[in-house]
C-alpha positions as CSV (number, residue, x, y, z in Angstrom):
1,X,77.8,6.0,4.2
2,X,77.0,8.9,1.8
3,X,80.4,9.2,0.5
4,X,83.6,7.3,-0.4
5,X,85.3,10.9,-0.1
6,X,88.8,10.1,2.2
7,X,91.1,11.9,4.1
8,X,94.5,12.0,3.2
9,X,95.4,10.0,6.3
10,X,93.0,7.3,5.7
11,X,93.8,7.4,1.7
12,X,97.0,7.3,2.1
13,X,96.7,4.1,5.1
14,X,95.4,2.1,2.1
15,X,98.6,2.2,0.4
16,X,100.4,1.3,3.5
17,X,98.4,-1.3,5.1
18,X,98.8,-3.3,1.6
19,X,102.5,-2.6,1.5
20,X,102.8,-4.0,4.5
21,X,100.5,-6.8,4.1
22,X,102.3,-7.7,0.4
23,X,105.7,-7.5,2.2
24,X,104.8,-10.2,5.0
25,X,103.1,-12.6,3.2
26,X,105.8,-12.2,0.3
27,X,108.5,-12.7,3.6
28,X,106.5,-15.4,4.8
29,X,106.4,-17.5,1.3
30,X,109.8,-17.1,0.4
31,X,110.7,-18.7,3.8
32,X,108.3,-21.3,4.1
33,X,106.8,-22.6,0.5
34,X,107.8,-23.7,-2.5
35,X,108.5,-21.6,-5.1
36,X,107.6,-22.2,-8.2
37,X,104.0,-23.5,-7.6
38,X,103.8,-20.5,-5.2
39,X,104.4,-18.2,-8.2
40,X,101.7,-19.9,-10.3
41,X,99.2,-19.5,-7.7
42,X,100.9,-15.7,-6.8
43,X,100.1,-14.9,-11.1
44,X,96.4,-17.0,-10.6
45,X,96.1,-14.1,-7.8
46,X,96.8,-11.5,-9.9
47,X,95.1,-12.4,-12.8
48,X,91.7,-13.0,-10.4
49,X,92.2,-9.2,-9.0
50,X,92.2,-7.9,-12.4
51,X,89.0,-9.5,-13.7
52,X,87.4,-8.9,-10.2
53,X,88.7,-5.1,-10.8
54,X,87.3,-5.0,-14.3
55,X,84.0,-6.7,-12.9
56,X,83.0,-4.4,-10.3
57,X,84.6,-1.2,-11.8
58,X,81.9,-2.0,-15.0
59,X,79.0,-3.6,-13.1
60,X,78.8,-2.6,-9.4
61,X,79.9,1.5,-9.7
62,X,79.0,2.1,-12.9
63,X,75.3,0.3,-12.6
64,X,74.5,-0.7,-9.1
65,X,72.9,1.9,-6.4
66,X,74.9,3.1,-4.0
67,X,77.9,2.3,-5.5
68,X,77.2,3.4,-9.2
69,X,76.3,7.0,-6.7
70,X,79.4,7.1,-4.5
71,X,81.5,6.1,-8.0
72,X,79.5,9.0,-9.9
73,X,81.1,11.8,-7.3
74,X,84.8,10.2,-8.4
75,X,83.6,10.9,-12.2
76,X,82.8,14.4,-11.2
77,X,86.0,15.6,-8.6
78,X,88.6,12.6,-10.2
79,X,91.3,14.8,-8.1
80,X,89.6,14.2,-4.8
81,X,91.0,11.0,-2.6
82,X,88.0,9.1,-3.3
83,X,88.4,5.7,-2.8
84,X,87.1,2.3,-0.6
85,X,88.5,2.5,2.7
86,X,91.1,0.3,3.9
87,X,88.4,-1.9,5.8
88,X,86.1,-2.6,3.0
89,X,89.0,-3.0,0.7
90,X,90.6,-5.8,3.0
91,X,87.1,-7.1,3.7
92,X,86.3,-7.6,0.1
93,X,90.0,-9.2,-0.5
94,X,89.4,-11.1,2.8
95,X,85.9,-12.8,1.6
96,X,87.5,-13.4,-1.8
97,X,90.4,-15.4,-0.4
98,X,88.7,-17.2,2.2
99,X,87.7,-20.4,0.5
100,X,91.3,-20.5,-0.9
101,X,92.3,-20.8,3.1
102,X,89.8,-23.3,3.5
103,X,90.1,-25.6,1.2
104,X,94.1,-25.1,0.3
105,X,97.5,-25.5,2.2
106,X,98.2,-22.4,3.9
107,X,100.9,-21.5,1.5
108,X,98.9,-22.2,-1.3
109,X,95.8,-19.8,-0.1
110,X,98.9,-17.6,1.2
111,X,100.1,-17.2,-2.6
112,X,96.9,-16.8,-4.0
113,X,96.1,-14.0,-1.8
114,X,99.7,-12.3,-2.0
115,X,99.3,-12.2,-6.0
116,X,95.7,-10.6,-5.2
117,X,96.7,-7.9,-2.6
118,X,99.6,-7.4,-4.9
119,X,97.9,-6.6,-8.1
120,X,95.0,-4.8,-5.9
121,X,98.0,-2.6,-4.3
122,X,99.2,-2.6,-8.2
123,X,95.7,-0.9,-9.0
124,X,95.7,1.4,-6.6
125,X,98.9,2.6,-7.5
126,X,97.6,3.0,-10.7
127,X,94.7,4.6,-10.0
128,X,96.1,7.2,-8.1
129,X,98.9,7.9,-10.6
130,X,95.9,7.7,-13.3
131,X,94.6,11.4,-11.2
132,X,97.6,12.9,-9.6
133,X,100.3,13.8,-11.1
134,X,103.7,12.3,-11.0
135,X,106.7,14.6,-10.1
136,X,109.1,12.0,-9.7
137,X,111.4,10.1,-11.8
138,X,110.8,8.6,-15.1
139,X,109.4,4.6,-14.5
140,X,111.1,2.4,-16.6
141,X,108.8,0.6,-19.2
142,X,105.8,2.3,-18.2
143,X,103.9,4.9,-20.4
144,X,102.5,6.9,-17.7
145,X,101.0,9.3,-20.5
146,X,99.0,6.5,-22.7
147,X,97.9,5.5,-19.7
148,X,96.7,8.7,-18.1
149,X,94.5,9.4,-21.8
150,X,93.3,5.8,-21.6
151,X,91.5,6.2,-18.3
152,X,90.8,9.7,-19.2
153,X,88.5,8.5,-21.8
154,X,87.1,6.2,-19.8
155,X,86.1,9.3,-17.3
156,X,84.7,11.4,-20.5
157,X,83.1,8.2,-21.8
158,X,81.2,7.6,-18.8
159,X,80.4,11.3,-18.3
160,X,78.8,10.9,-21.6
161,X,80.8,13.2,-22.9
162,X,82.4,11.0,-25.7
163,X,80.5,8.2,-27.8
164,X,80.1,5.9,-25.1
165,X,81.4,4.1,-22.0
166,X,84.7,2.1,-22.1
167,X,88.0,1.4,-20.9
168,X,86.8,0.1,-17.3
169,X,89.6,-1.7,-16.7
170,X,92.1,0.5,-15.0
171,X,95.3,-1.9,-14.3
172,X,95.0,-3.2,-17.6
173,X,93.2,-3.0,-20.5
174,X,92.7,-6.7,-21.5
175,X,89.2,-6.9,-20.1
176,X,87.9,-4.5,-22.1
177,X,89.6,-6.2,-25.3
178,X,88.0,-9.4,-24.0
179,X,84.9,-8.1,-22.9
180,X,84.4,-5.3,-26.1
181,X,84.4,-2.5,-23.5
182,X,87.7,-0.8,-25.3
183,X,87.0,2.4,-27.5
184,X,86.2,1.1,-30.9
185,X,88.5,2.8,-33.7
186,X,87.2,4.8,-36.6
């Protein structure tokens, strides 16, 4: 594979496959498990996709050949659908959750793995809202322009065209608080 490049079918399948598979195993859990400790294990998920996200996005495309080379052609067309197709995507999230379904209760490893499929669906969301524009309504509680510059910097950072790299977290910006990846102020 030479390129992460997608066409707008297959971009676009990403964002339905996940739906789909965040809708069943949401439908699934709300029938079958308990709910509270299901939502502690569906925020554990969350919180796991977002360090993962913050993980790879700094230290697999931004250092490791191929994918710091595949990443590098997002840095330079950030319109074009470039993204992990749908079966690496689910085959990452797949070897992720496994030992969650093999050691745990099926509605335990099923909660774990909604909240990460969730937040990953959450990310692409973002991601794609981060490059193309939104013509739709206003949404509520969300700063869709902060956000945009934050991940903008991040591009131009890592571009070298401002002072340094940063802001590799793209759902959130508390790993690079955490991890000192955030711009530093002057």
């Amino acid at each position: 594979m030479t390129s992460m490049e997608l066409s707008r079918k297959a971009y676009i399948a990403d964002f339905v496959v996940y739906t789909l598979l965040v809708a069943g195993l949401g439908l699934w859990l709300a029938a079958s498990a308990p709910w509270l400790p299901s939502l502690g294990l569906l925020l554990l998920g969350a919180l796991s996709w977002s360090l993962l996200e913050y993980l790879l996005h700094r230290w697999v495309l931004h250092e490791l050949p191929p994918f710091c080379n595949w990443h590098a052609d997002h840095h330079r067309r950030p319109g074009a659908l470039i993204a992990a197709p749908t079966w690496l995507s689910a085959g990452l999230l797949g070897i992720a959750t496994l030992p969650a379904w093999w050691w745990l209760q099926a509605w335990q490893a099923g909660a774990l793995s909604l909240g990460l499929s969730a937040a990953y669906l959450g990310y692409g969301v973002a991601h794609h809202l981060a490059h193309h524009p939104w013509r739709g309504p206003s949404l509520p509680g969300v700063n869709l322009a902060g956000f945009r510059r934050r991940h903008a910097l991040h591009h131009r950072g890592s571009a070298g065209l401002s002072p340094e790299p940063c802001n590799y977290g793209v759902s959130t910006g508390a790993w690079d608080w955490f991890f000192q990846s955030a711009p530093r102020r002057r």
